[in-house]
C-alpha positions in Angstrom: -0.7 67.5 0.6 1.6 64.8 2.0 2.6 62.2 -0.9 4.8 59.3 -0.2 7.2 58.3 -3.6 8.7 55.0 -3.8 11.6 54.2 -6.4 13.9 51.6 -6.9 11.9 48.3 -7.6 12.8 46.4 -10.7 13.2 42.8 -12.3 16.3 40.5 -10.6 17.4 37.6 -10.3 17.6 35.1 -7.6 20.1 35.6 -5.2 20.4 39.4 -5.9 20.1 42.6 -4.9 17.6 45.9 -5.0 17.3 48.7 -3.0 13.7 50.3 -2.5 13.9 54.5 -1.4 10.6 56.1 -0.6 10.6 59.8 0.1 7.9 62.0 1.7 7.1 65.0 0.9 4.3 67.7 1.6 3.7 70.1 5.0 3.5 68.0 8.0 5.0 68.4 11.4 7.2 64.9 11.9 7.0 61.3 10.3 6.7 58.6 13.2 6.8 54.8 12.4 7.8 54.4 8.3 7.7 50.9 7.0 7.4 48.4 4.1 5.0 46.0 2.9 4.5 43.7 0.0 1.5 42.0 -1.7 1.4 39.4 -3.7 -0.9 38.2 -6.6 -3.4 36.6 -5.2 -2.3 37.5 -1.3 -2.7 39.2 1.2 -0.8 42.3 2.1 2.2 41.3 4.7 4.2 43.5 6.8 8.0 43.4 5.9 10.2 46.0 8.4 9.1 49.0 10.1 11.7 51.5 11.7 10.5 54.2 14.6 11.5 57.4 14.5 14.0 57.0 16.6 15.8 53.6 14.3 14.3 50.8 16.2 13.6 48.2 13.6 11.4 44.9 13.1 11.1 42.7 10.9 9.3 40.2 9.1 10.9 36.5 10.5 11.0 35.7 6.6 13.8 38.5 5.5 15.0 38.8 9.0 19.2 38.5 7.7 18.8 39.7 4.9 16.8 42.6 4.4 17.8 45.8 5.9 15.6 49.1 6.6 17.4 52.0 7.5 16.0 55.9 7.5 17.5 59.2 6.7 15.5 61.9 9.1 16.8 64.8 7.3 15.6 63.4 4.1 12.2 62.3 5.1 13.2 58.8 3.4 12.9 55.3 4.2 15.0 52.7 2.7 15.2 48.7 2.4 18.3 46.6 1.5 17.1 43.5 0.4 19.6 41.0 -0.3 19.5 37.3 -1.2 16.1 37.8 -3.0 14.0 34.9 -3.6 11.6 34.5 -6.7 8.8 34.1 -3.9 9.2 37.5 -2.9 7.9 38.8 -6.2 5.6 41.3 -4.6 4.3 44.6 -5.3 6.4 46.9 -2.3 4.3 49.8 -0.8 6.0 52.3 1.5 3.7 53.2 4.6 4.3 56.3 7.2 2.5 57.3 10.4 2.5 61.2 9.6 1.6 63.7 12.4 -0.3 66.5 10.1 -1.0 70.0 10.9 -4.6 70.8 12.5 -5.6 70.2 16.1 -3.8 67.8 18.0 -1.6 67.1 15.4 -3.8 64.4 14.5 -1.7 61.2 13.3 -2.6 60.1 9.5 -1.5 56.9 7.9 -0.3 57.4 4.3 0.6 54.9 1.7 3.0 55.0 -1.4 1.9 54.1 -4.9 4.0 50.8 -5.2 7.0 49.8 -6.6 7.0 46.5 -8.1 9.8 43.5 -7.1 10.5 40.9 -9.8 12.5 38.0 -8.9 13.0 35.7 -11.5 14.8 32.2 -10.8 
């Protein structure tokens, strides 16, 4: 069973610095697109960078600067540098994968972490 774990959320203050990590683990034959999104109370749930397989990035034009996504292939890990954080980005963080699973035609599966929560405080 493929599981995606995210660590690394926590309470800071404005103008600082976390770093989410979200490994996946479970028997699967690769991990395309891997990304991060955030929801909000009361909001919707917004995209915030996704990285292919190959390190091409995008990102949200709202952290675009300061927020960094990066992967580790060997690792089966995602990460995101944000920097500069603003109390408006208080947000639960999930950590989302495009998994190719075993079966026929490798079908592709989309998979979801559990959430970290992000507390900015100003």
């Amino acid at each position: 069973q493929v599981q995606l774990v995210e660590s690394g959320g926590g309470l800071v203050q404005a103008g600082g610095s976390l770093r989410l990590s979200c490994a996946a683990s479970g028997r699967f034959f690769r991990i395309n697109d891997m990304g991060w999104y955030r929801q909000a109370p009361g909001k919707q749930r917004e995209l915030v960078a996704v990285i292919t397989s190959g390190g091409v990035t995008n990102y949200a034009d709202s952290v675009k600067g300061r927020f960094t996504i990066s992967r580790d292939n060997s690792k089966n890990t995602v990460y995101l540098q944000m920097n500069s954080l603003k109390p408006e980005e208080t947000a639960v963080y999930y950590c989302n994968a495009e998994i190719r699973v075993y079966g026929v035609g490798l079908p592709r599966v989309d998979y979801w972490g559990q959430g970290t929560q992000v507390t900015v405080s100003s």
